[in-house]
VEXVEX-397852 format. One record per residue (C-alpha): residue number from 1; residue in one letter; x, y, z. Coordinates in pm, whole numbers, plus 32768, in hexadecimal, padded with zeros to 4 digits. Layout:
REM residues N
{rec NUM,"a",{X,Y,Z}}
...
//
This chain:
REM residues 195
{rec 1,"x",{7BF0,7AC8,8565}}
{rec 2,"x",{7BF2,7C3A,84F9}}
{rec 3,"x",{7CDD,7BFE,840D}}
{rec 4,"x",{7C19,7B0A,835F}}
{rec 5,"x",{7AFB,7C08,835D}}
{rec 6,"x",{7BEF,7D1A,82E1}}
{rec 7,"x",{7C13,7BF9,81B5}}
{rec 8,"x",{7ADF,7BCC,8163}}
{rec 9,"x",{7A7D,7D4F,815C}}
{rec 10,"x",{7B94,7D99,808A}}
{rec 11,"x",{7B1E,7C57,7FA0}}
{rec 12,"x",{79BA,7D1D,7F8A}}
{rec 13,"x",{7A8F,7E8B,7F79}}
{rec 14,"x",{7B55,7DC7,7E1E}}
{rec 15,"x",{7A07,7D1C,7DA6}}
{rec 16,"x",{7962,7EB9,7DB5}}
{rec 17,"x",{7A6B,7F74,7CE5}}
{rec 18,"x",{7ADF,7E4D,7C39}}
{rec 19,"x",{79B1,7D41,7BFF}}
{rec 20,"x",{79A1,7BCD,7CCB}}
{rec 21,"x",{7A95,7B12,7BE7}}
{rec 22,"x",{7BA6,7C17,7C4C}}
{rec 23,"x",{7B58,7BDA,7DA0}}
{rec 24,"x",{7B48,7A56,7D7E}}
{rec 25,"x",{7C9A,7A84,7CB4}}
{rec 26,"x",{7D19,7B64,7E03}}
{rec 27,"x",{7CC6,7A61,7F11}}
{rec 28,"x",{7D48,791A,7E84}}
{rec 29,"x",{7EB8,79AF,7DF8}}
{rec 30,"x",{7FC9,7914,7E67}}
{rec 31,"x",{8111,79B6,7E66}}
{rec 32,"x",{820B,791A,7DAC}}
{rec 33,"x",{83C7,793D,7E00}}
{rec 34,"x",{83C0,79AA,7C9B}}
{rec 35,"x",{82B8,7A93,7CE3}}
{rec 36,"x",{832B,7B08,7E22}}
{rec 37,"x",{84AD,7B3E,7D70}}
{rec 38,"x",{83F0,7C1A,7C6C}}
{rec 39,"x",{831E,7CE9,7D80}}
{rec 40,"x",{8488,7D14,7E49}}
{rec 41,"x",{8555,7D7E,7D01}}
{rec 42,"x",{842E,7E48,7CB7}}
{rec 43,"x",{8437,7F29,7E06}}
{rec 44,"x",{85D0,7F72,7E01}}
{rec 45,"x",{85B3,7FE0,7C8B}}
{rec 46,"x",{84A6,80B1,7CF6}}
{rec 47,"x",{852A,8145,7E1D}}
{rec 48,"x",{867B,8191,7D59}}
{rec 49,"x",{85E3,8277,7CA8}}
{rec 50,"x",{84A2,82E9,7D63}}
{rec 51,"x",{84D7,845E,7DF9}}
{rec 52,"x",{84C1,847A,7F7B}}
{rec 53,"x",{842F,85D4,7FE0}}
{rec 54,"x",{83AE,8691,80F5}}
{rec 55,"x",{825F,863D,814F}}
{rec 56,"x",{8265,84AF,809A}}
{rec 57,"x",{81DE,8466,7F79}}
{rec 58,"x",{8154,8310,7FE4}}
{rec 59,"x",{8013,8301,7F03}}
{rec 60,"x",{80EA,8361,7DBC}}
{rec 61,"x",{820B,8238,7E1C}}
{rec 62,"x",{80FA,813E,7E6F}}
{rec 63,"x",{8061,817A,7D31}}
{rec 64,"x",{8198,818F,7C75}}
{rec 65,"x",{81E0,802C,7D16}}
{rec 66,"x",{80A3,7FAF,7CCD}}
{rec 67,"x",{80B4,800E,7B2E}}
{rec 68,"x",{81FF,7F66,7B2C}}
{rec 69,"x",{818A,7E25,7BDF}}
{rec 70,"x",{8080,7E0F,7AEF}}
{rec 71,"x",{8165,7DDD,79FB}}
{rec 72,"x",{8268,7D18,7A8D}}
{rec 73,"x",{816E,7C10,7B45}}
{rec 74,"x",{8050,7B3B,7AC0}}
{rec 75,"x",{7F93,7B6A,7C24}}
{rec 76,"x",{7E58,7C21,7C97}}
{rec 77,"x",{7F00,7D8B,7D03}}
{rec 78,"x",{7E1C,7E7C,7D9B}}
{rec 79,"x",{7E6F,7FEB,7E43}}
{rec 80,"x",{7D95,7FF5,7F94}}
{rec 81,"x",{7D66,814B,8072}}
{rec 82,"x",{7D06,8121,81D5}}
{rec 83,"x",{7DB9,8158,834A}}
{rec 84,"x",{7F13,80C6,838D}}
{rec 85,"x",{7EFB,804B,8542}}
{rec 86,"x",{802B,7FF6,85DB}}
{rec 87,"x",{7FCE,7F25,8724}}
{rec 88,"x",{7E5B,7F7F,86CF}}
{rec 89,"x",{7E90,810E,86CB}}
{rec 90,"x",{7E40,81BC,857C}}
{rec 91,"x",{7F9E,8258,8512}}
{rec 92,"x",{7F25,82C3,83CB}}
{rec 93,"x",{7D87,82E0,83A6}}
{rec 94,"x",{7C85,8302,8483}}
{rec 95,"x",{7BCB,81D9,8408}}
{rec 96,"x",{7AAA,82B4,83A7}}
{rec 97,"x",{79E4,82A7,8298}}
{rec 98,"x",{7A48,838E,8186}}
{rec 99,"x",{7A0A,83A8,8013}}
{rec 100,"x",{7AF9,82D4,7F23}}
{rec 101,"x",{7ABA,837D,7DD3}}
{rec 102,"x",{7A6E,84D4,7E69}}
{rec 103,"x",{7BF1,84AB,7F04}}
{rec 104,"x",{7CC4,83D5,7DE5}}
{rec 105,"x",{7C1A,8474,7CD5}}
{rec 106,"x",{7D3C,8588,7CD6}}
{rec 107,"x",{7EB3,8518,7CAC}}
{rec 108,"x",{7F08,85F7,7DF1}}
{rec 109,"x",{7DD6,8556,7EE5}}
{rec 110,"x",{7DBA,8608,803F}}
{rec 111,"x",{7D7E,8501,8110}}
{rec 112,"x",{7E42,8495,825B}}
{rec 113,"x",{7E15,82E7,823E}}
{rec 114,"x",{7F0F,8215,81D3}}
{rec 115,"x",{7F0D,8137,803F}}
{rec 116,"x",{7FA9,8025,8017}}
{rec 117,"x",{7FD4,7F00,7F19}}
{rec 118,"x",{7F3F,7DA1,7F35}}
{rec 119,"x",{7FCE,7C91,7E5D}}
{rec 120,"x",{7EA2,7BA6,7E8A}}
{rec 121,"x",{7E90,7B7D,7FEF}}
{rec 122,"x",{7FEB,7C10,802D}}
{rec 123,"x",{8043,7D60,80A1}}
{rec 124,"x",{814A,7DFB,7FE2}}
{rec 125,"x",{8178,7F4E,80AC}}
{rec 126,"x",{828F,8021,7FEA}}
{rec 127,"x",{823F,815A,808D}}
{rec 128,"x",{8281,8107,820E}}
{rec 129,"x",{83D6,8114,820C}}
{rec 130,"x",{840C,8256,8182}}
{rec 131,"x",{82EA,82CF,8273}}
{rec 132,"x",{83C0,824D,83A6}}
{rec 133,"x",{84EC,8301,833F}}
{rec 134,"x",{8452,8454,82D3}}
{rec 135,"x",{844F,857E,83E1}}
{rec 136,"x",{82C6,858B,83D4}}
{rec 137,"x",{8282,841E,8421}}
{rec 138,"x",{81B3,83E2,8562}}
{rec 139,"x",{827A,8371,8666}}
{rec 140,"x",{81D9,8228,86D9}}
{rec 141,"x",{821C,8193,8548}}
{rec 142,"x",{8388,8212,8550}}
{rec 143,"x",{83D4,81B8,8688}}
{rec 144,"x",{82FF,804C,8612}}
{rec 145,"x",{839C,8025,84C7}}
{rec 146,"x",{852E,8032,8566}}
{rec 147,"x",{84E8,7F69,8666}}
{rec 148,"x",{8452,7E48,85C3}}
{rec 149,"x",{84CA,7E63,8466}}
{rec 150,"x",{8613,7F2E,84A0}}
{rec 151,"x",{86B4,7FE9,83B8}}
{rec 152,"x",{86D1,8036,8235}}
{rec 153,"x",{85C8,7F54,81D1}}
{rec 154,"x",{84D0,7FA7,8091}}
{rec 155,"x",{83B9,7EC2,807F}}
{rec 156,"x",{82DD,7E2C,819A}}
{rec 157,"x",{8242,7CF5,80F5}}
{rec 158,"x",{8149,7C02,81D0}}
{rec 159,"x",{801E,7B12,819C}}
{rec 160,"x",{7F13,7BEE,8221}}
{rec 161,"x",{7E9F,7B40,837D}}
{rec 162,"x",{8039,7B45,83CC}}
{rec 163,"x",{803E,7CAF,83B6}}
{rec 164,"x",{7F9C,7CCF,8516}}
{rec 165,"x",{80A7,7BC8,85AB}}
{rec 166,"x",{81BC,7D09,8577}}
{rec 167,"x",{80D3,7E03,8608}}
{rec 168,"x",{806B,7EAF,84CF}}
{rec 169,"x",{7EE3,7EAB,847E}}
{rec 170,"x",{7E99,7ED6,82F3}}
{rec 171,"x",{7D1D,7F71,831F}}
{rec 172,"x",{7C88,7F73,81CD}}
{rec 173,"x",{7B65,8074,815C}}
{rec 174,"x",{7B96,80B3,7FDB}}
{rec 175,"x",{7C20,7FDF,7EAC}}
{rec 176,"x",{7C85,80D6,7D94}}
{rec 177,"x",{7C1D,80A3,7C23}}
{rec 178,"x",{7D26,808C,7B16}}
{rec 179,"x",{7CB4,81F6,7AB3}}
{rec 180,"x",{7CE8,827A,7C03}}
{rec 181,"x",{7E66,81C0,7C31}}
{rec 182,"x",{7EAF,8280,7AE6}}
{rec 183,"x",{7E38,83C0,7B5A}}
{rec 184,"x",{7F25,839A,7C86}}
{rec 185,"x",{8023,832C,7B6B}}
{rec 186,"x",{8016,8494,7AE0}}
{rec 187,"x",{80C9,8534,7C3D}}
{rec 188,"x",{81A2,840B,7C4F}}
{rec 189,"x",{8220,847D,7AE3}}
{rec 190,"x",{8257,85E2,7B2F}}
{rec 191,"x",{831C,8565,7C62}}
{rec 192,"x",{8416,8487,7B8B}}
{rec 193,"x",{8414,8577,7AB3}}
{rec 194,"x",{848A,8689,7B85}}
{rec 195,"x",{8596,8581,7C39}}
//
């Protein structure tokens, strides 16, 4: 039941930054093979040449994925901010309240939550995988990731109310504009750049 709730808040969090078709659009997308070949070819080209450093760069990679889905996919994609739970304890966020323009209206946001991509109702998390295997990753999600997942993946994809069947809770608070995924766009470029 929560994560139906979690669905429909994230259908009003769309229907606020992005108007009520969007959000109609969001909830009744289906994903396609062809679609889901495009979102997997997608995530290796990006990782290939997407720079790991210390510290992460989640929120540039997960906007980097999103502009390139965009293009690739004719599907509702959104970038949402909120707490990533694994077995119901916040790993990344404190599921409080905070300010969504105030934070993603600089390409280098402070902020200590989790983004990740929906696909219509389908979480396409590129950034979890890199978390589990960086040195400042909190224990519980590395220690999650390898044990259900294993090794050397790149892309967690999952219809939203599955999510919670692996032990991961997607906990959304914030739906970036377009504006703000292309602020975020500006680090992601200096990163590539600098690879």
């Amino acid at each position: 039941m929560a994560a139906a709730k979690d669905l429909m808040q994230l259908g009003t969090l769309v229907a606020a930054r992005h108007g009520w078709p969007e959000a109609k659009a969001f909830k009744a997308y289906e994903l396609a093979d062809a679609d889901r070949m495009k979102l997997a070819g997608t995530a290796v080209e990006l990782l290939k040449v997407f720079p790991k450093t210390p510290g992460g760069n989640a929120a540039h990679l997960t906007a980097a994925f999103a502009v390139q889905l965009d293009r690739h996919l004719a599907a509702p994609v959104h970038v949402v901010a909120g707490t990533l739970a694994v077995d119901g304890k916040p790993v990344y966020g404190d599921r409080l309240p905070f300010d969504g323009p105030a934070v993603f209206g600089d390409d280098e946001p402070q902020w200590n939550g989790h983004l990740w991509v929906m696909v219509g109702p389908f979480i396409a998390d590129i950034a979890i995988f890199r978390a589990a295997n960086s040195s400042d990753c909190p224990p519980e999600l590395a220690r999650h990731v390898h044990s259900v997942f294993g090794q050397d993946k790149g892309l967690y994809v999952d219809h939203w109310r599955r999510s919670r069947q692996v032990g991961l809770s997607y906990e959304p608070q914030y739906v970036l504009s377009r504006d703000e995924v292309t602020q975020l766009m500006g680090g992601a470029y200096r990163l590539l750049q600098g690879s």
